[in-house]
VEXDREN-2710 file (C-alpha; in Angstrom, 1 decimal):
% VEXDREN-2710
k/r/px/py/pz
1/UNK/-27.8/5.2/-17.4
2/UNK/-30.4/3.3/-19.3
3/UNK/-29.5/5.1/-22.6
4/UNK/-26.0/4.0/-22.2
5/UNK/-26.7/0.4/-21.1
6/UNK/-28.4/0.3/-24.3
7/UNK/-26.0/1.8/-26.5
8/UNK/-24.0/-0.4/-25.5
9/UNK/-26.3/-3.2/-26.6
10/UNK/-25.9/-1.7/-29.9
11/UNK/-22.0/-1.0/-29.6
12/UNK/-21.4/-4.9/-28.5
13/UNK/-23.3/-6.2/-31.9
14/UNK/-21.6/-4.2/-34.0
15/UNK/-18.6/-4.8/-32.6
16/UNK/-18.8/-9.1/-32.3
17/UNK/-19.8/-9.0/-35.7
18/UNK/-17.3/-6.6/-37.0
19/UNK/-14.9/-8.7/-35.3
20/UNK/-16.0/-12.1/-36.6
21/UNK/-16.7/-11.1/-39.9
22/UNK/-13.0/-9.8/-40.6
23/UNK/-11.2/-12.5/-38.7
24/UNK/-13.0/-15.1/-40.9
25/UNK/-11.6/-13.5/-44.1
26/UNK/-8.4/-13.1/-42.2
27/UNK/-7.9/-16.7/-41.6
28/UNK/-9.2/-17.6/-45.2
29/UNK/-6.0/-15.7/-46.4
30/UNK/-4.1/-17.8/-43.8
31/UNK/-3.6/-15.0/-41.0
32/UNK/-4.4/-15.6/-37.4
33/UNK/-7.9/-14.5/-36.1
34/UNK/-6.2/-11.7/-33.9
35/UNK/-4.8/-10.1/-37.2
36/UNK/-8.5/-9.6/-37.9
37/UNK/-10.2/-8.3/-35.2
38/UNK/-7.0/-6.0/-34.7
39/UNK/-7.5/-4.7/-38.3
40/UNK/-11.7/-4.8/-37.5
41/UNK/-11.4/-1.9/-34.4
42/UNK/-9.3/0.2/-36.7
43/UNK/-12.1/-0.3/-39.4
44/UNK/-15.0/0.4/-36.8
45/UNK/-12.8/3.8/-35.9
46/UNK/-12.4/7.2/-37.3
47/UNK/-10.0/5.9/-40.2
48/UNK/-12.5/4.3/-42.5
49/UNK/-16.5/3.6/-40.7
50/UNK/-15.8/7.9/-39.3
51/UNK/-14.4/8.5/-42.5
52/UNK/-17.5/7.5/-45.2
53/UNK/-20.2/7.5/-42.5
54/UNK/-19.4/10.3/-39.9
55/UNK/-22.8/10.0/-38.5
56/UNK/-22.0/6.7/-37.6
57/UNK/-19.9/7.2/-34.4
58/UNK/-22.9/9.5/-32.7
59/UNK/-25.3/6.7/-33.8
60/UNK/-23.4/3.6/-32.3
61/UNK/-19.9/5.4/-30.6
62/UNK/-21.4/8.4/-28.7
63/UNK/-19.5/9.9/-25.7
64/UNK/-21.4/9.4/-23.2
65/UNK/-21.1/5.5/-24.0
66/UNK/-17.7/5.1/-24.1
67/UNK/-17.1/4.9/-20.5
68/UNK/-18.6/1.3/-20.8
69/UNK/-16.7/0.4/-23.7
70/UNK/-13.7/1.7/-22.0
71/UNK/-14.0/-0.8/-18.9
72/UNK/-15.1/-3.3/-20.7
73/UNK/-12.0/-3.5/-22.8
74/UNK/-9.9/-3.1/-19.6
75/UNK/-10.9/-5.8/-18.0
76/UNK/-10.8/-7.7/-21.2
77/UNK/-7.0/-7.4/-21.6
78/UNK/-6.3/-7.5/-17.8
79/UNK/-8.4/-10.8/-17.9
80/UNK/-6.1/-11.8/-20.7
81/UNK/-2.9/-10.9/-19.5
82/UNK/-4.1/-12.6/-15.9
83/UNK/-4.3/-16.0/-19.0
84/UNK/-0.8/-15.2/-20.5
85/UNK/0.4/-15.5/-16.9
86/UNK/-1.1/-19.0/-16.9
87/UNK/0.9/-20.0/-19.8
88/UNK/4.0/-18.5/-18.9
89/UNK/6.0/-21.8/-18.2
90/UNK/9.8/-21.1/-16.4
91/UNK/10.8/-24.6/-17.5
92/UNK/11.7/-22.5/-20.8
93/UNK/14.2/-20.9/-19.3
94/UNK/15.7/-23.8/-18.1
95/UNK/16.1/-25.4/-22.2
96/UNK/18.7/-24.2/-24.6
97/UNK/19.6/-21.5/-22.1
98/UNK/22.7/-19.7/-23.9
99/UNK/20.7/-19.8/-27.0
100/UNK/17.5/-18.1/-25.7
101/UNK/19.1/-16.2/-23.4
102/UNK/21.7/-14.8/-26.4
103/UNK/18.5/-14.2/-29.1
104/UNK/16.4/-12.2/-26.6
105/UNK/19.3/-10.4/-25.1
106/UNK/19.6/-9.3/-28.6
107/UNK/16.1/-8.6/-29.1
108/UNK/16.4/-6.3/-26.4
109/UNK/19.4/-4.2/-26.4
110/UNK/19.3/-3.9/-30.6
111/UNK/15.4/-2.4/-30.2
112/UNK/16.1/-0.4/-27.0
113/UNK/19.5/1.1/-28.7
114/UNK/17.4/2.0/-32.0
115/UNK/14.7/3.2/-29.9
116/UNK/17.1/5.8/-28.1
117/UNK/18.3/7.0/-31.6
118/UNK/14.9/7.4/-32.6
119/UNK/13.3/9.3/-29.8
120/UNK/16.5/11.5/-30.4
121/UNK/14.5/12.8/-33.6
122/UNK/10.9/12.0/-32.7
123/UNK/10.7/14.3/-29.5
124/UNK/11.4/17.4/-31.6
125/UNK/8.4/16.2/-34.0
126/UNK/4.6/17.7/-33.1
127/UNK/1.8/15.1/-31.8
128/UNK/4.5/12.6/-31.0
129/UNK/5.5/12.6/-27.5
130/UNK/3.9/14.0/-24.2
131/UNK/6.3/17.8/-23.9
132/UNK/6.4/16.8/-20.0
133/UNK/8.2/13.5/-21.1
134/UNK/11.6/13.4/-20.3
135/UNK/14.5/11.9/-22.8
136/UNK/15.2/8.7/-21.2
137/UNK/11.6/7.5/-20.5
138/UNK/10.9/8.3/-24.3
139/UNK/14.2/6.0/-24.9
140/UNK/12.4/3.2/-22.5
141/UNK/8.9/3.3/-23.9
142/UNK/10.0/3.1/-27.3
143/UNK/12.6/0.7/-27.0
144/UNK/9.8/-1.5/-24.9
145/UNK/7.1/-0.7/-28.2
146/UNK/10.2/-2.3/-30.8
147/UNK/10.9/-5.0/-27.9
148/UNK/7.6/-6.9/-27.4
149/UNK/7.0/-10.1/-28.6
150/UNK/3.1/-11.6/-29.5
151/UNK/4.4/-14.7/-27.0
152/UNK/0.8/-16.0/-26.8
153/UNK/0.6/-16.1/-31.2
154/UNK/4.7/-17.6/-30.5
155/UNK/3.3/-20.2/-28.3
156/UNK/-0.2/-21.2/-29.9
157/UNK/1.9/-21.8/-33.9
158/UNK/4.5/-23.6/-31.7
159/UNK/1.9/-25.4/-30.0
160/UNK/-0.6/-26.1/-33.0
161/UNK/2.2/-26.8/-35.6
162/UNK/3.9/-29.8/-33.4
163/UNK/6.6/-28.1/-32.4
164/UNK/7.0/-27.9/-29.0
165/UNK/10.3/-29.5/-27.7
166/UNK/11.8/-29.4/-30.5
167/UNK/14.9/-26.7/-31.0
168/UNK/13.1/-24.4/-32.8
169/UNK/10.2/-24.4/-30.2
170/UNK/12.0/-24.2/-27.0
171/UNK/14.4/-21.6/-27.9
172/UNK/11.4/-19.3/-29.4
173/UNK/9.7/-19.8/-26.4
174/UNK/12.3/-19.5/-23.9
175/UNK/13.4/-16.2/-25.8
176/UNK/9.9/-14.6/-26.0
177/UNK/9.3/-15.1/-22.6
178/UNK/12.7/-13.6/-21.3
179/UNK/12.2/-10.3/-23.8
180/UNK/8.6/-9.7/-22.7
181/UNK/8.7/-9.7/-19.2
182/UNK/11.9/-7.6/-19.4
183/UNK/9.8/-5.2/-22.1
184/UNK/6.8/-5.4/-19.3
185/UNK/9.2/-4.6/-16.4
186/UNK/10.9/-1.6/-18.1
187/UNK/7.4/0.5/-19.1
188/UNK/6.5/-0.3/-15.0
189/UNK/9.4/1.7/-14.5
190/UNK/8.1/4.3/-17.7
191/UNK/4.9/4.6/-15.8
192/UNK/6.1/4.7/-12.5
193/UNK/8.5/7.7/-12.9
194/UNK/6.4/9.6/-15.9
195/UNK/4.4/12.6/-14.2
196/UNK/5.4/11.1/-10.9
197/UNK/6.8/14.7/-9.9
198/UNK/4.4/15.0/-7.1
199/UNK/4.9/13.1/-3.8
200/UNK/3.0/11.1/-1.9
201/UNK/2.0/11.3/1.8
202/UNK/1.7/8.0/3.6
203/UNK/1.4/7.5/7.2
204/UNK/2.8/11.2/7.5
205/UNK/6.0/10.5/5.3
206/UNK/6.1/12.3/1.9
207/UNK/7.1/9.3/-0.5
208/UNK/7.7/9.8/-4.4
209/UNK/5.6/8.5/-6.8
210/UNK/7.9/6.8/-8.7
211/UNK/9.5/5.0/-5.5
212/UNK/6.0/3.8/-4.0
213/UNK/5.3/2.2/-7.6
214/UNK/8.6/0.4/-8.6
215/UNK/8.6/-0.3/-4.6
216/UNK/5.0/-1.7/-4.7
217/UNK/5.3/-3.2/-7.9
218/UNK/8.6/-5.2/-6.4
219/UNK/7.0/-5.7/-3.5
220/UNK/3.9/-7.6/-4.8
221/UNK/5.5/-9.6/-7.3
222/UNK/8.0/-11.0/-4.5
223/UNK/4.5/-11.8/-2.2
224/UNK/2.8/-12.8/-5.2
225/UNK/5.6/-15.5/-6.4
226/UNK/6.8/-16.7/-2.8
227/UNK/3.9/-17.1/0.1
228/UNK/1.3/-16.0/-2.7
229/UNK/2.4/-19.0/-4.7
230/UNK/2.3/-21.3/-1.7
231/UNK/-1.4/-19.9/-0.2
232/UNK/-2.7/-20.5/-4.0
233/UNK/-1.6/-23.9/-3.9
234/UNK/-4.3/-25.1/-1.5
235/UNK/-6.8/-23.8/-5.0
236/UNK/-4.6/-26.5/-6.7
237/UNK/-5.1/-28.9/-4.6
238/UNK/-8.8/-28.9/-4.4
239/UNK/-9.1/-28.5/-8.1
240/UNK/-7.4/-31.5/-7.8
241/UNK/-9.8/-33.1/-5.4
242/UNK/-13.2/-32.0/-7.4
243/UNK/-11.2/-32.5/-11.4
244/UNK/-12.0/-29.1/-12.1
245/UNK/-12.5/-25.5/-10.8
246/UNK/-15.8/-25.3/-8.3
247/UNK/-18.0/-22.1/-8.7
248/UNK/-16.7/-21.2/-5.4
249/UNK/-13.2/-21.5/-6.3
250/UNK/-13.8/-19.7/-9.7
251/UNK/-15.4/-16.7/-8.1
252/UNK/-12.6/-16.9/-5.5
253/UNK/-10.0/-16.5/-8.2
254/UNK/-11.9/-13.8/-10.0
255/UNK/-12.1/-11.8/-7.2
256/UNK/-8.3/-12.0/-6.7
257/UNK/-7.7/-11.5/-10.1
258/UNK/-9.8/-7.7/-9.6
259/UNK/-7.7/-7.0/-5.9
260/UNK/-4.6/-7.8/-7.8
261/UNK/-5.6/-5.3/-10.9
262/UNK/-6.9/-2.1/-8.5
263/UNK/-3.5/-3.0/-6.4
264/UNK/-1.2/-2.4/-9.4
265/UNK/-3.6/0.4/-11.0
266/UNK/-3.6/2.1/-7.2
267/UNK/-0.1/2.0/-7.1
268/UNK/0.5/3.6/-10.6
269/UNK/2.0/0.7/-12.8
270/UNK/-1.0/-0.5/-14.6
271/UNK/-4.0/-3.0/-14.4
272/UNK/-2.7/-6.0/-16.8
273/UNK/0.8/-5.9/-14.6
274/UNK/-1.3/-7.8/-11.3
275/UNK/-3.1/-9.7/-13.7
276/UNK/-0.4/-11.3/-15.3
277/UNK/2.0/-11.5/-12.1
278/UNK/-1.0/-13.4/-10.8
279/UNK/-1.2/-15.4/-13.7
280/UNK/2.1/-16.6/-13.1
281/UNK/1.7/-17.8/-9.5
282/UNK/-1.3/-19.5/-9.9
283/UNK/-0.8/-23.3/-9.7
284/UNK/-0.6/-25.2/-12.9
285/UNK/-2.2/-29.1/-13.4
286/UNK/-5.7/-29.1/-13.4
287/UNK/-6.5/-26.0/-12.4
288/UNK/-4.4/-23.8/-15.3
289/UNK/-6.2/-25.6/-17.6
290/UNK/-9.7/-25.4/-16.3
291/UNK/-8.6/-21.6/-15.6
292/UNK/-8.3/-21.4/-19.4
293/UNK/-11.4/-23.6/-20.9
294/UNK/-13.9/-21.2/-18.9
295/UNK/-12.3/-17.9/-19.1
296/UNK/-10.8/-17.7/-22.3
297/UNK/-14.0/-18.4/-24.3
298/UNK/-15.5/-15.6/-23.1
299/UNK/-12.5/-13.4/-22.5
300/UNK/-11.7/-14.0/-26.5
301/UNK/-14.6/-13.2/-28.1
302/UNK/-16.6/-10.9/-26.1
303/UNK/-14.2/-8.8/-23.8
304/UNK/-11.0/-8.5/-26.3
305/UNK/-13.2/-6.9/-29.5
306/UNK/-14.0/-4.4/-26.7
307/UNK/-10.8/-3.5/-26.5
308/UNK/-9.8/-3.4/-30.4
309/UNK/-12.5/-1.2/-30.7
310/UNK/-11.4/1.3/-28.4
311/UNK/-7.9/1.4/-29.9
312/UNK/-9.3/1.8/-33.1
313/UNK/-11.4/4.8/-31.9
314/UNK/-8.1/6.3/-31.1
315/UNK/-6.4/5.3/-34.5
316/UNK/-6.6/8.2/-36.8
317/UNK/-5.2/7.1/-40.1
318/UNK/-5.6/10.1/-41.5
319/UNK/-2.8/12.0/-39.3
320/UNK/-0.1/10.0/-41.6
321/UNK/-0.8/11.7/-44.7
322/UNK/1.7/14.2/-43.6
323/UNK/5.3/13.6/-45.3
324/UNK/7.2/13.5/-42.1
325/UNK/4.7/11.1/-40.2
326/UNK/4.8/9.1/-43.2
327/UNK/8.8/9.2/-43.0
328/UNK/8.0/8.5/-39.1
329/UNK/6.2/5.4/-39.5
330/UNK/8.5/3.8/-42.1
331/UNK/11.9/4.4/-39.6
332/UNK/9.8/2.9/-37.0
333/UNK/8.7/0.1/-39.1
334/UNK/12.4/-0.4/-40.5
335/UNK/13.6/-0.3/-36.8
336/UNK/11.2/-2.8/-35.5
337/UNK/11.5/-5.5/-38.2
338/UNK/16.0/-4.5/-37.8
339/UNK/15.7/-4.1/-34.0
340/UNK/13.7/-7.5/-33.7
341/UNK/13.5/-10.1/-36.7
342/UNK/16.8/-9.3/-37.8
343/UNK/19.0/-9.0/-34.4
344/UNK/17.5/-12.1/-33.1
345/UNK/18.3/-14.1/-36.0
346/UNK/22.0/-13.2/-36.5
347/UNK/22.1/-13.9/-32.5
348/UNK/20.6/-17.5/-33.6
349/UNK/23.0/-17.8/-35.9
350/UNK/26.1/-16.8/-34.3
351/UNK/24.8/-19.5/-31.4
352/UNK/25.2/-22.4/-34.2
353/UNK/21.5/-22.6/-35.6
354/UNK/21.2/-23.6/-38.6
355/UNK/19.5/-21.1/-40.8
356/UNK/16.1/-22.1/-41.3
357/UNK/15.9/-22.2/-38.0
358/UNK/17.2/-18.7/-37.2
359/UNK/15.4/-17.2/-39.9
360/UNK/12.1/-19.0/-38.1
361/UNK/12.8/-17.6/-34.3
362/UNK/13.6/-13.9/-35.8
363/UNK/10.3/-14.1/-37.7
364/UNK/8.1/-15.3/-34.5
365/UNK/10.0/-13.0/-32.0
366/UNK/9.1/-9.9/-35.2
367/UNK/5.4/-10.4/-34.7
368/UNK/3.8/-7.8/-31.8
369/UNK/0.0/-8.6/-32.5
370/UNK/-2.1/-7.8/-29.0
371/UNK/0.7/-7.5/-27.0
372/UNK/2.0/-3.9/-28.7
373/UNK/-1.5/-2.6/-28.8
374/UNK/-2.0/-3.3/-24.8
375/UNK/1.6/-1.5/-24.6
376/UNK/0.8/1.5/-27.0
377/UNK/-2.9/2.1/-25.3
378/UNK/-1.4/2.0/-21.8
379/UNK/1.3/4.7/-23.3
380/UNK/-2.0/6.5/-24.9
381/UNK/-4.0/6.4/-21.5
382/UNK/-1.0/7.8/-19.1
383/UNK/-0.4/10.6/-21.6
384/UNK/2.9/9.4/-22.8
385/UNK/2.1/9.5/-26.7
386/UNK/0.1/12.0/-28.6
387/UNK/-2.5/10.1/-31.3
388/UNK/-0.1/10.3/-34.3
389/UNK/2.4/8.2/-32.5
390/UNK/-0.4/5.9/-31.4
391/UNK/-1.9/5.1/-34.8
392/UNK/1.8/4.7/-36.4
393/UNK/2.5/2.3/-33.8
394/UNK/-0.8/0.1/-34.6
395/UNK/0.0/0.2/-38.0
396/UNK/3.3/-1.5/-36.8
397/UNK/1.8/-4.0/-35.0
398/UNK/-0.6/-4.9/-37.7
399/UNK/1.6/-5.4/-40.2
400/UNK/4.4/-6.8/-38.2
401/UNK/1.5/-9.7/-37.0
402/UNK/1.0/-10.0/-41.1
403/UNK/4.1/-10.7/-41.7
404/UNK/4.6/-13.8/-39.0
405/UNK/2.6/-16.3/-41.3
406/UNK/3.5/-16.4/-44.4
407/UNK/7.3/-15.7/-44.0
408/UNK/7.3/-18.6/-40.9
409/UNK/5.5/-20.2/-43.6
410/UNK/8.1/-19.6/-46.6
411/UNK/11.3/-20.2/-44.2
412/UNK/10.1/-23.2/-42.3
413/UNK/6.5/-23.8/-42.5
414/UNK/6.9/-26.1/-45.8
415/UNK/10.1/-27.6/-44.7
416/UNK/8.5/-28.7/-41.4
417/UNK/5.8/-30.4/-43.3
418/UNK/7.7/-32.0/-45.9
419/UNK/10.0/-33.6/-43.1
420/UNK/6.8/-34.5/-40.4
421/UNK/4.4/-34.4/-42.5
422/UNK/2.5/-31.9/-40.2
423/UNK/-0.8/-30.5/-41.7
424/UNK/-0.9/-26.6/-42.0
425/UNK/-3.6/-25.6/-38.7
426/UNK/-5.2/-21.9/-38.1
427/UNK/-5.1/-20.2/-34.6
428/UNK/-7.1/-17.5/-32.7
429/UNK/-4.1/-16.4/-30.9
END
């Protein structure tokens, strides 16, 4: 146990370096920090640092010391999810309803359609798919890969560029939010069915798996969002009383945040589903926000390079020299940026936004950035993908993330100024 305490000593300098050192050229070329420490973890992997200095993963990445890294980066992207939830506002929903609900009904079906077509081809390709998977969960968890949305990146350049309330803003924000819970929602029901063949005894009745995770999952978000909602207002209220979140209250929170994560890994969904449900009912005000000044420092840039640096452990580059992984990655590429950017700006347009507009909202909702990886290592963990299909979908969502700044910038970025004169910010999101 010492020896791996202290290579993970090691591990955790290398990595908050790694991290730091590539997201600062990152945003020096104008991309977001994430972009960075997403591209760092592949760098600290197998596909280049294994590559030239083999030696280097038994020096700093042993075996032994991974179990560490591994929770680590799980409770770093539960923590995070548990923040998204924070953000997640319904009043979206509520704004420009036929146009948000039009784009992201488009940014789902158009994804999930091409998805089906594509597992059609992919299941009969080695390395790519799990043989025990069955056709129509491969349909789901690639249609929910093509589907996600980075809605935390959407929100922070909406945010930090002025232009919340405005059309552009609320229907982007109202859209992102409808497409990712319906993504997050359809891979519960992925995990819950895959490998679920073997029942489950409780209280002497033999219960499928699948049927005691959608029921629990159902179940606790209805608890969670109703009488959950209304027990965690009396946290509200006292952060209310004191103007911030007491020690006691933060630890109370924490510790709710780890029941809720063991409740939906117990049940066989996955750990960042009760974070983020949780997120959501937590009360907003003063509490939300002092939620999000002390956890997200640390959650940011400690806990989330963990967990970049375990998916780039798993991202073998190599695997894609192969002509027919190469042709694999460039139809998935093709139907991402088709199944997303493009469907969800024709919906924008054919709901009377103007074009710059459109063309803005299809380039936010293209961008997957953290939230693709979570999906894809989840996918990775349960034994749904095989590594091939795993690095080819973080090469998506890298340079599907790349892609968000400079074209937002090109199609509405220097418009928006010209007209506001809004300064051009950077963002860790």
């Amino acid at each position: 146990m010492t020896q791996q305490a202290t290579q993970f000593f090691l591990q955790m300098a290398v990595i908050l370096l790694a991290c730091r050192w590539v997201g600062a050229l990152a945003r020096r070329i104008g991309q977001p920090q994430v972009v960075g420490e997403m591209i760092a973890g592949v760098l600290l992997g197998p596909s280049l640092l294994g590559w030239i200095w083999p030696q280097a993963t038994d020096l700093v990445f042993t075996p032994e010391s991974r179990g560490i890294l591994y929770a680590g980066a799980q409770l770093g992207v539960g923590l995070y999810m548990f923040l998204v939830g924070l953000e997640f506002r319904t009043d979206h929903f509520r704004a420009r309803a036929r146009s948000a609900v039009c784009v992201s009904l488009a940014g789902m079906i158009v994804p999930f359609l091409l998805g089906a077509l594509l597992v059609l081809w992919l299941r009969h390709v080695p390395g790519i798919f799990s043989p025990a998977l069955h056709y129509f969960e491969g349909a789901l968890f690639m249609g929910a890969s093509i589907a996600i949305t980075a809605f935390p990146m959407l929100a922070r350049i909406i945010s930090e560029r002025g232009l919340a309330g405005t059309p552009l803003g609320t229907l982007a924000l109202s859209a992102g939010a409808i497409d990712d819970a319906a993504a997050w929602a359809l891979l519960a029901v992925v995990l819950s069915t895959f490998g679920a063949s073997q029942p489950m005894e409780i209280g002497g009745l033999r219960i499928g798996a699948e049927v005691v995770a959608i029921g629990g999952a159902l179940l606790y978000g209805a608890v969670l969002l109703t009488i959950g909602r209304r027990l965690l207002a009396i946290l509200g209220r006292r952060a209310e009383q004191a103007g911030s979140v007491t020690p006691q209250a933060l630890a109370t929170i924490l510790a709710l945040f780890c029941l809720a994560a063991w409740y939906a890994d117990t049940i066989g969904v996955h750990a960042v589903f009760g974070g983020f449900i949780l997120g959501i009912a937590m009360p907003r005000s003063v509490l939300a926000k002092d939620l999000k000044q002390k956890l997200q420092p640390m959650c940011v840039v400690f806990l989330l390079p963990m967990f970049f640096t375990f998916s780039g452990l798993n991202t073998r580059l190599g695997v894609l020299v192969s002509p027919e992984l190469i042709l694999v990655g460039l139809a998935i590429l093709v139907a991402s940026v088709v199944g997303k950017g493009v469907a969800c700006w024709a919906a924008a347009r054919l709901n009377g936004e103007d074009n710059r507009t459109a063309l803005a909202v299809g380039t936010l909702m293209n961008a997957r950035g953290l939230m693709e990886l979570i999906i894809i290592n989840i996918g990775l963990e349960r034994g749904i993908i095989g590594d091939s299909l795993f690095s080819i979908l973080v090469v998506m969502a890298i340079v599907t993330t790349l892609m968000a700044t400079p074209v937002f910038e090109a199609v509405y970025g220097r418009w928006s100024r010209a007209t506001t004169g809004i300064a051009t910010p950077t963002t860790d999101a």
